[in-house]
C-alpha positions, 0 to 999 in steps of 0.5 A: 754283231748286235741282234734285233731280238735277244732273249736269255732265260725268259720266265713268267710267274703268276701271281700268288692266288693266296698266303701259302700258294706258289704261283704257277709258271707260264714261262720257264727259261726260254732262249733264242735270238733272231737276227735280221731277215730271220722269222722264228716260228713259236710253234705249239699247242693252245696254252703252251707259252706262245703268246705269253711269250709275244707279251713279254718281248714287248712288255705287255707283261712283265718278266719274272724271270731273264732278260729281253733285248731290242736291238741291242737295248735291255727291254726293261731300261726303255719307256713301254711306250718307246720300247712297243714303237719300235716293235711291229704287232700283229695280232689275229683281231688286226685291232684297226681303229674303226673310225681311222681310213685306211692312211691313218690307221697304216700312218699311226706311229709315224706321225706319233714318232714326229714324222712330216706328213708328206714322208708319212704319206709317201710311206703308207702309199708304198706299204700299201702296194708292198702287201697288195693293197691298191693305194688309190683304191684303198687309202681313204677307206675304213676298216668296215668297208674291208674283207678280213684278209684286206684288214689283216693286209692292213695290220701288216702294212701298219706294223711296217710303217715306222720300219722297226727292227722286229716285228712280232705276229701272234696267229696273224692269218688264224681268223680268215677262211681257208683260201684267203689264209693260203694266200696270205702265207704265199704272199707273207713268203714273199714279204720276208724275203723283201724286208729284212726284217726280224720277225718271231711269228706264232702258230699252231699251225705246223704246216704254216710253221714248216711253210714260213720259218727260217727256224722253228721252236717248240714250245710245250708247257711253258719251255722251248723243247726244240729250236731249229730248222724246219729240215731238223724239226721234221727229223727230230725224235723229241715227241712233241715234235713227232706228234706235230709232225702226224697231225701234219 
C-alpha cells in the first residue's frame, strides 16, 4: 500500500566553503515513513537536523543524498510548486498574509488549485469551525485583529484547506504563552484523530512529543538515533533518549 510520506537515506550536504574544504553534512541517512492517520514526531535538541529535515521533504532544499516520496510520487519528478500544494506547512511565525481576511489566507490554495468559489467558501467555513474558530466571527478578519493562538489556528486550518495527503509542522505551538500552547496540543489531539491525515510534527519539547506521536524519532547530530513509539522511547537505554527523558 502506497504511503503518503516515504523517506529512504535522506542526506543533506553543505556546500564547500573553499577549494579543499569538504562540506559539512546536516543530514545523514535518515529512514521512515508515515502512513495515514499517523504524526511522526522529530524530536531533538536545536541543530540536531529537525527542521532541516521538514525543508527536504518538501524541497525547500535539496537533498544530496536519498530519496523522498509523496503519495507514491518521487519528490524530485514533480514542480516544486506542485509538490509544496499537496503538502500542508505550519510553521511557528504562522506566515499569514497581512493584508489577506481570514477566508482568503485559509482559501489560498484552493483557489490557486482551480477551486470554484462556493466549494472554496464552503471549505474554509468548515475548517474554521474544525480548529474552534467561529466562521461568522472570524472570516472577514485580518491576522492583525488576532491572538497568536487564533493565528496559529489559522495556519492549521490554512494547511488543511486543499486537503493534502501530509501535512508538515515545524514547532507549530513554540511561540504562544504556556496556557494557550497546552491548549492547543489538547485540541491538536483531538484533530488527528478527525483527519486522517500523515503528519511529521517537529518538537524540542519531549513532553509534547510524548503527548501527540503515534511514533517518535530522534534525532541527533544530523541522524535519527531511535524510531518508535512513545511507550518504546520511554524505555529505551539509547542516551540521548535517557537525557530527553530526565529533563521531562
Amino acid at each position: 500500500m502506497t504511503r503518503p510520506l516515504e523517506v529512504q537515506g535522506l542526506g543533506y550536504e553543505l556546500p564547500e566553503k573553499g577549494k579543499g574544504e569538504s562540506g559539512r553534512l546536516l543530514v545523514e541517512d535518515v529512514s521512515f515513513t508515515v502512513g495515514a492517520g499517523e504524526t511522526l514526531v522529530l524530536l531533538g535538541r536545536s541543530g540536531s537536523g529537525k527542521t532541516t529535515t521538514l525543508k527536504l521533504i518538501n524541497r525547500l532544499l535539496e537533498p544530496t543524498a536519498g530519496e523522498v516520496r509523496i503519495a507514491g510520487a518521487r519528490a524530485r519528478d514533480l514542480p516544486a510548486t506542485r509538490l509544496r500544494r499537496r503538502i500542508g506547512y505550519v510553521i511557528q511565525e504562522v506566515g499569514l498574509f497581512p493584508h489577506f481576511t481570514v477566508a482568503r489566507n485559509v482559501g489560498l490554495v484552493p483557489r490557486l488549485e482551480g477551486w470554484e468559489p462556493p466549494r472554496i467558501a464552503a471549505r474554509v467555513r468548515e475548517l474554521l469551525a474544525i480548529v474552534g474558530l467561529d466562521p461568522d466571527t472570524f472570516l472577514l478578519r485580518h491576522p492583525h485583529q488576532l491572538s497568536g493562538g487564533q493565528r496559529q489556528r489559522v495556519g492549521v486550518a490554512r494547511a488543511l484547506a486543499a486537503d493534502p495527503p501530509l501535512l508538515l509542522l515545524d514547532e507549530p505551538f513554540g511561540a504562544l504563552d504556556p496556557i494557550t500552547r497546552v491548549e492547543l496540543q489538547r485540541e491538536f489531539q483531538a484533530l488527528q484523530q478527525r483527519l486522517g491525515q500523515a503528519m511529521v510534527f517537529v518538537t524540542h519539547d519531549v513532553r509534547e512529543g510524548l503527548m501527540l506521536a503515534t511514533r517518535i524519532g530522534l534525532m541527533h547530530l544530523g541522524k535519527l538515533v531511535f524510531l518508535g513509539t512513545a511507550e518504546e522511547f520511554r524505555a529505551s537505554e539509547h542516551p540521548e533518549c535517557r537525557a530527553f527523558m530526565a529533563a521531562a
